[in-house]
C-alpha positions, 0 to 999 in steps of 0.5 A: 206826830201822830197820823192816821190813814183812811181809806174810803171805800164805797161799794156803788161806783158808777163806773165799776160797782163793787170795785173794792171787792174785785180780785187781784191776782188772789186779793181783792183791790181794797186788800192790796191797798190796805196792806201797802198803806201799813207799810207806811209811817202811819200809827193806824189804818183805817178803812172807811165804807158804807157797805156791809160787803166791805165792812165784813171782808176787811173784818175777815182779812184783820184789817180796821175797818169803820162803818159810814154814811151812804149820803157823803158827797166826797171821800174827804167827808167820808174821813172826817166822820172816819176819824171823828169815831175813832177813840185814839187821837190824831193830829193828821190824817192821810186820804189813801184812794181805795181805788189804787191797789199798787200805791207805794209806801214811799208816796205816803211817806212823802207826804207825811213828810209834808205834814212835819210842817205843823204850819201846812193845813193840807197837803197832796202830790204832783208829778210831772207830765211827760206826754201830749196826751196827759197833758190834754186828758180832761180826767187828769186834773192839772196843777200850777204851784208858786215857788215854796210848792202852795197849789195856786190853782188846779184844772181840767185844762191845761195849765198855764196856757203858753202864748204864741208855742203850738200845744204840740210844743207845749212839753218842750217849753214848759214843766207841767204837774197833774195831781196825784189824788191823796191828801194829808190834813190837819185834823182841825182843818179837816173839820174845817173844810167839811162844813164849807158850801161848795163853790163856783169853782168846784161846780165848774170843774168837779173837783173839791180841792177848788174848794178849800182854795177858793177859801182861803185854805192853803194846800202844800205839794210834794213832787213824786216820781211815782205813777200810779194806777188807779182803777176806775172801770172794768178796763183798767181791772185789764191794765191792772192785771197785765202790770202785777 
């Protein structure tokens, strides 16, 4: 089984531009996430950009790197033309969040472990939620899977709604997940998704995931255990730095 990861990473971020480029305790965040990534079960890494900036800095360090479109909507299109320049051939390919500097080589196996499966068309992780506050946070999308571990459905609400238990007492009757934003496809899927229209759910919720399940794509999870920290806006730069 061949895989191979990609990167997105865009330079014009509205909440943080530039944030692949911002150091780290002595590396820039898009540094970090590559050299976790080669850690992993991966034949290849890539970095997909739209910007010279990053383009060249990946160069300078010796990492791959691949030149995209500015007008890509989601990082998922941003990867299929990622591979579809590569010259090597793949049967998988794995989206790493170019904004999560601190991902762990074992998040990436699981879900290659996922993709042993030449059955599942894409994959993503899950983790359980332990607080209130995740649990209403709308920037934390939720997910309910049946019982072989196939997403069903993700929000940004709180899902499923427990009948007559007080939101507060929700986490005491009930195992909730969010999801972890990386995803493994099967490169003919890949293809596949990339030309689909976007659909009523995805615009009400803004998430592309509801995308591929609205047609008909099946999308298998694993469970981590793992946090991550992902980083969005100069704030989370702060949190960054107190956790390394």
């Amino acid at each position: 089984m061949s895989i191979l990861g990609i990167i997105p990473a865009r330079y014009a971020s509205t909440r943080f531009p530039g944030k692949p480029l911002v150091e780290i305790g002595g590396k820039s965040m898009i540094r970090r996430v590559y050299e976790q990534a080669q850690k992993a079960r991966l034949q290849k890494v890539v970095v997909a950009t739209d910007d010279a900036r990053i383009f060249e800095h990946v160069q300078s360090f010796g990492g791959n790197v691949v030149m995209t479109s500015e007008n890509h909507e989601s990082g998922t299109d941003r990867c299929f033309e990622a591979y579809r320049k590569n010259d090597e051939e793949f049967q998988y390919v794995i989206n790493i969040q170019g904004d999560e500097p601190f991902i762990q080589p074992e998040q990436i196996n699981l879900l290659a472990d996922l993709l042993q499966d030449n059955s599942v068309q894409l994959a993503t992780l899950i983790k359980k939620i332990h607080t209130t506050e995740e649990l209403s946070n709308p920037n934390l999308p939720k997910v309910v899977t049946d019982i072989h571990g196939q997403a069903l459905l993700f929000s940004r609400q709180t899902i499923p709604f427990l009948r007559n238990v007080p939101p507060h007492d929700w986490l005491l009757h009930h195992t909730f997940y969010k999801h972890i934003g990386i995803y493994g496809y099967r490169t003919d899927i890949l293809e596949q998704i990339t030309q689909l229209p976007m659909g009523k759910l995805e615009k009400a919720e803004s998430l592309e995931q509801l995308r591929w399940l609205e047609n008909g794509y099946k999308i298998r999870t694993a469970v981590t255990e793992i946090e991550n920290l992902g980083i969005d806006t100069p704030e989370d730069l702060e949190k960054a730095l107190r956790f390394l």
